[in-house]
C-alpha positions in Angstrom: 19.4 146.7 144.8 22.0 149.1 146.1 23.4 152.5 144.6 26.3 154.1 144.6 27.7 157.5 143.7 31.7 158.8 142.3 31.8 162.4 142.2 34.4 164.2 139.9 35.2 167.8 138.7 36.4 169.1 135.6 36.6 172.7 133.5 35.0 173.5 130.3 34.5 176.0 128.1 31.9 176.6 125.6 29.1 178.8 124.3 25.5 178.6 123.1 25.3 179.5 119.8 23.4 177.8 116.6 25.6 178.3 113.7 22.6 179.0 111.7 21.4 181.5 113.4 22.2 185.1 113.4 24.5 186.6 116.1 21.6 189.0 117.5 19.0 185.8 117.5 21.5 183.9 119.6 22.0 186.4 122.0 18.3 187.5 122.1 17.5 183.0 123.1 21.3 182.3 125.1 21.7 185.6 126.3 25.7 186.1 127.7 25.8 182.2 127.3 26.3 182.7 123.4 29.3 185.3 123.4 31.7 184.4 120.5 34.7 184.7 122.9 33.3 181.6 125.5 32.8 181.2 129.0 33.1 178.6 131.3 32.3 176.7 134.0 34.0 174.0 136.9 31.5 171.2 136.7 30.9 168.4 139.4 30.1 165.7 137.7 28.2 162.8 139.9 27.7 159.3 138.5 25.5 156.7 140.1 25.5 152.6 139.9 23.0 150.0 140.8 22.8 146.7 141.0 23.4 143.8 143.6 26.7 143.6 146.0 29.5 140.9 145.2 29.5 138.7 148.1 33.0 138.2 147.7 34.0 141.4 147.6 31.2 143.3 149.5 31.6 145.8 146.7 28.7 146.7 143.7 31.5 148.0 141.7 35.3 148.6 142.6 35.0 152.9 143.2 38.8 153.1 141.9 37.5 151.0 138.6 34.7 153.4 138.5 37.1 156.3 138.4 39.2 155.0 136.0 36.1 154.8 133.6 34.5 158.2 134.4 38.1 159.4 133.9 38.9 157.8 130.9 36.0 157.8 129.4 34.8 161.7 130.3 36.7 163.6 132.7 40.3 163.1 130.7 38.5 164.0 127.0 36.6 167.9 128.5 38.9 168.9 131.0 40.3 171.8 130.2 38.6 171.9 126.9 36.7 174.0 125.0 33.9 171.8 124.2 32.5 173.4 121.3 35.8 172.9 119.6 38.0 170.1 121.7 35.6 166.9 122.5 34.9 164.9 119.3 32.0 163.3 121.4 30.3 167.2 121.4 30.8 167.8 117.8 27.5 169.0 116.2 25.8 169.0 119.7 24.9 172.2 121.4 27.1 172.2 123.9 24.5 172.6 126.7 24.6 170.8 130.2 21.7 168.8 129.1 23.0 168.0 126.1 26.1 167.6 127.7 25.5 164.8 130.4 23.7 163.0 127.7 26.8 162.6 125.8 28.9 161.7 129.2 25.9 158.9 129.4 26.9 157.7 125.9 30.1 157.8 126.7 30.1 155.8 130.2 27.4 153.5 129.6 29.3 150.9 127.5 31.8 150.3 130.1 29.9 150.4 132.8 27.6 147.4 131.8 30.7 145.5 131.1 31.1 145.2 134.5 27.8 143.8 135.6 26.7 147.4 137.2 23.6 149.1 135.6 24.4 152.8 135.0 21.1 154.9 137.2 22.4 158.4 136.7 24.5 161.0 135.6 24.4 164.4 137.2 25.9 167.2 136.2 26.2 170.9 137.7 27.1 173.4 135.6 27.0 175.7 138.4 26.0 176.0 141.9 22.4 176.4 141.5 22.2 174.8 137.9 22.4 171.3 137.2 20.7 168.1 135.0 20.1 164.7 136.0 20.0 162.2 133.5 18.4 158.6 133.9 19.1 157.2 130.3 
């Protein structure tokens, strides 16, 4: 079994907030993370394969194909975006980092598996010294 990681970037906006929750109360639990005019953040985004090598190739997966998915699939739908209001993939979530590279999962994991790969990971920093790993 052999692993292998494509990194990308992208920009985001958002803000912590419940809806049904007062103003004060968000701020008091999300602190500056909840104010009603957004922040963001540039996020490195780092997705890991497994599985065995094509002996054809030498390859576990083609790393152009696997940008193409992570692109098309996440990268293309929250850059730029505010992801409270732009990614229909985010609707109704909290738009935390956890919560966040749990719905990149979702949305990677179909095309992944097409290929014979087995998604391991998805990684996601929100900033520097901040970031979730998510195994499925």
């Amino acid at each position: 079994m052999i692993y292998i990681t494509r990194k990308a970037s992208f920009n985001a906006a958002h803000k912590l907030a419940r809806p049904d929750w007062s103003d004060e109360k968000n701020e008091e639990v999300f602190g500056k993370c909840s104010n009603p005019n957004w922040h963001g953040h540039n996020y490195d985004l780092f997705v890991t394969v497994k599985g065995e090598i094509n002996p054809e190739t030498g390859f576990l997966v083609d790393l152009k194909w696997l940008k193409d998915v992570i692109n098309t699939y996440a990268v293309d739908l929250i850059d730029h975006k505010n992801l409270n209001l732009d990614v229909s993939f985010m609707k109704d979530k909290l738009a935390s980092t956890e919560n966040l590279a749990i719905a990149i999962w979702d949305q990677l994991l179909p095309h992944i598996s097409e290929s014979g790969a087995i998604l391991h990971s998805v990684k996601l920093y929100e900033t520097e010294k901040n970031f979730v790993e998510y195994f499925g």
